[in-house]
C-alpha positions as CSV (number, residue, x, y, z in Angstrom):
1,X,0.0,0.0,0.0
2,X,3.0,2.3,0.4
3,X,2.9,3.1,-3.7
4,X,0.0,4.4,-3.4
5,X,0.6,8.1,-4.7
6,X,-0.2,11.2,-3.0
7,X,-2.6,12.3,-5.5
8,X,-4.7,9.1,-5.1
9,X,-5.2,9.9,-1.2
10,X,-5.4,13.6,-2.0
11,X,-8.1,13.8,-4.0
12,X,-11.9,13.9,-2.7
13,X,-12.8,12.1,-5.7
14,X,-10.6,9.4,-5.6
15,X,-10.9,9.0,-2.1
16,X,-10.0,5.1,-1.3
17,X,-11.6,3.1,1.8
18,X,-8.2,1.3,3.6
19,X,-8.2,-1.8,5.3
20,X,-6.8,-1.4,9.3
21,X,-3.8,-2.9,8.0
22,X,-3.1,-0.4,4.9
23,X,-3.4,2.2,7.0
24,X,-1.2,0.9,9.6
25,X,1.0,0.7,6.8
26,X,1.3,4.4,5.0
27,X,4.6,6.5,5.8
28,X,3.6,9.1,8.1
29,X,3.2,12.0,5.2
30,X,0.7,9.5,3.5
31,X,-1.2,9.2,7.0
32,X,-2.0,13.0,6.6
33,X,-2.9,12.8,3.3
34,X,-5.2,9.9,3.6
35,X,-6.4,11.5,6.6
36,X,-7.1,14.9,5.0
37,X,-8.7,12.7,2.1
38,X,-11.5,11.2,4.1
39,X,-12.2,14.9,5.9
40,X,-12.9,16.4,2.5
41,X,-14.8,13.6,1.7
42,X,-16.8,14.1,4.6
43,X,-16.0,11.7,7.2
44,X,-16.6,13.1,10.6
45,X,-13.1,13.6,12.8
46,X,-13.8,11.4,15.5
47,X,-14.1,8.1,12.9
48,X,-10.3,9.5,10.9
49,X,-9.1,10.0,14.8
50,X,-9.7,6.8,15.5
51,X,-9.0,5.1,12.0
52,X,-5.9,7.4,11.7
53,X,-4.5,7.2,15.5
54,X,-4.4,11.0,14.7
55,X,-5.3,13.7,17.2
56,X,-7.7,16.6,16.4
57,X,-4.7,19.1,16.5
58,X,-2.6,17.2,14.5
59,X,-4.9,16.9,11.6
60,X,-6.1,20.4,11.7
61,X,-2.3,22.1,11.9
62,X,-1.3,19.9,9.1
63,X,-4.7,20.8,7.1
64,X,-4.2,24.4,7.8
65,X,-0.4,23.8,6.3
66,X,-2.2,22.8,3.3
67,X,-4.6,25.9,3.0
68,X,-7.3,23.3,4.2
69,X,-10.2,25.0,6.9
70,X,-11.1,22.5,9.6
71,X,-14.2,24.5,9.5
72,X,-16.9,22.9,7.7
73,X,-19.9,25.5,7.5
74,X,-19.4,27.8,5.2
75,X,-18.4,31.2,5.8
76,X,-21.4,33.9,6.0
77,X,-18.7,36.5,5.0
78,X,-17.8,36.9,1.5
79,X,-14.0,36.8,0.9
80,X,-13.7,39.7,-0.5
81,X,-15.2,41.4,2.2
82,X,-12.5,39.6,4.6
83,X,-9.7,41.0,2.1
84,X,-11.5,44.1,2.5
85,X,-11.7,44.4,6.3
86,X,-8.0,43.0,6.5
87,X,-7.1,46.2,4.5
88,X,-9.2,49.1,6.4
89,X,-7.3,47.6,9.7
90,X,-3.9,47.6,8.5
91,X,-4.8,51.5,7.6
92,X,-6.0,52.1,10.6
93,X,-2.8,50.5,12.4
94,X,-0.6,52.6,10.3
95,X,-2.6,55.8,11.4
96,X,-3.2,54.8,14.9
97,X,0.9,54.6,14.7
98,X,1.3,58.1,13.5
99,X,-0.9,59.8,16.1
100,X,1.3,58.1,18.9
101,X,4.5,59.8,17.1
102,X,2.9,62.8,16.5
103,X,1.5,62.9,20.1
104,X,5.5,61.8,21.5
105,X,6.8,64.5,19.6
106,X,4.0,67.2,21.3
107,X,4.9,65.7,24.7
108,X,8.6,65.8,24.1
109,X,8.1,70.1,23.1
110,X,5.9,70.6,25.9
111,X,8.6,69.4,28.5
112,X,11.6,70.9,26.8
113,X,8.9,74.3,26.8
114,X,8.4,73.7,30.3
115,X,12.5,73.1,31.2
């Protein structure tokens, strides 16, 4: 079982039921990929836990190294909108930043004023 390629346990669609014993027999890397397989076909955690001898954190790091969400529902917020936000906060960060200079700088005459 250890040819089988990456692509073959990879893929939703080719997603292939193992035995105990093939499973038992994949090189770690091809653990996490048949792991991932059966999430995005579906399978509930708990069963690829237990199939897998994975734990929950374990699979979901390694699916989040992929660019995989362990989040099934499906996001209310449109992506674009996330890009969006992300964007208007990383302004607002770079402003926020400026004040506190400007405001230093204020403090920093107003003592040397006051000296």
């Amino acid at each position: 079982m250890n040819n089988l390629s990456t692509e073959e346990l990879v893929n939703g669609e080719s997603h292939v039921d193992l035995t105990e014993q093939q499973i038992q027999a994949l090189q770690p890397r091809q653990l996490i990929d048949y792991a991932i397989s059966m999430y995005t076909s579906g399978q509930p955690v708990q069963v690829i836990m237990n199939q897998c001898g994975l734990t929950r954190t374990r699979l979901y790091n390694q699916m989040r190294k992929r660019g995989i969400s362990p989040n099934r529902q499906v996001s209310s917020m449109p992506v674009t909108l996330d890009n969006e936000l992300l964007s208007l906060y990383n302004e607002a960060r770079e402003e926020i930043g400026a004040l506190k200079y400007q405001l230093n700088e204020a403090q920093r005459r107003i003592a040397d004023l006051e000296a």
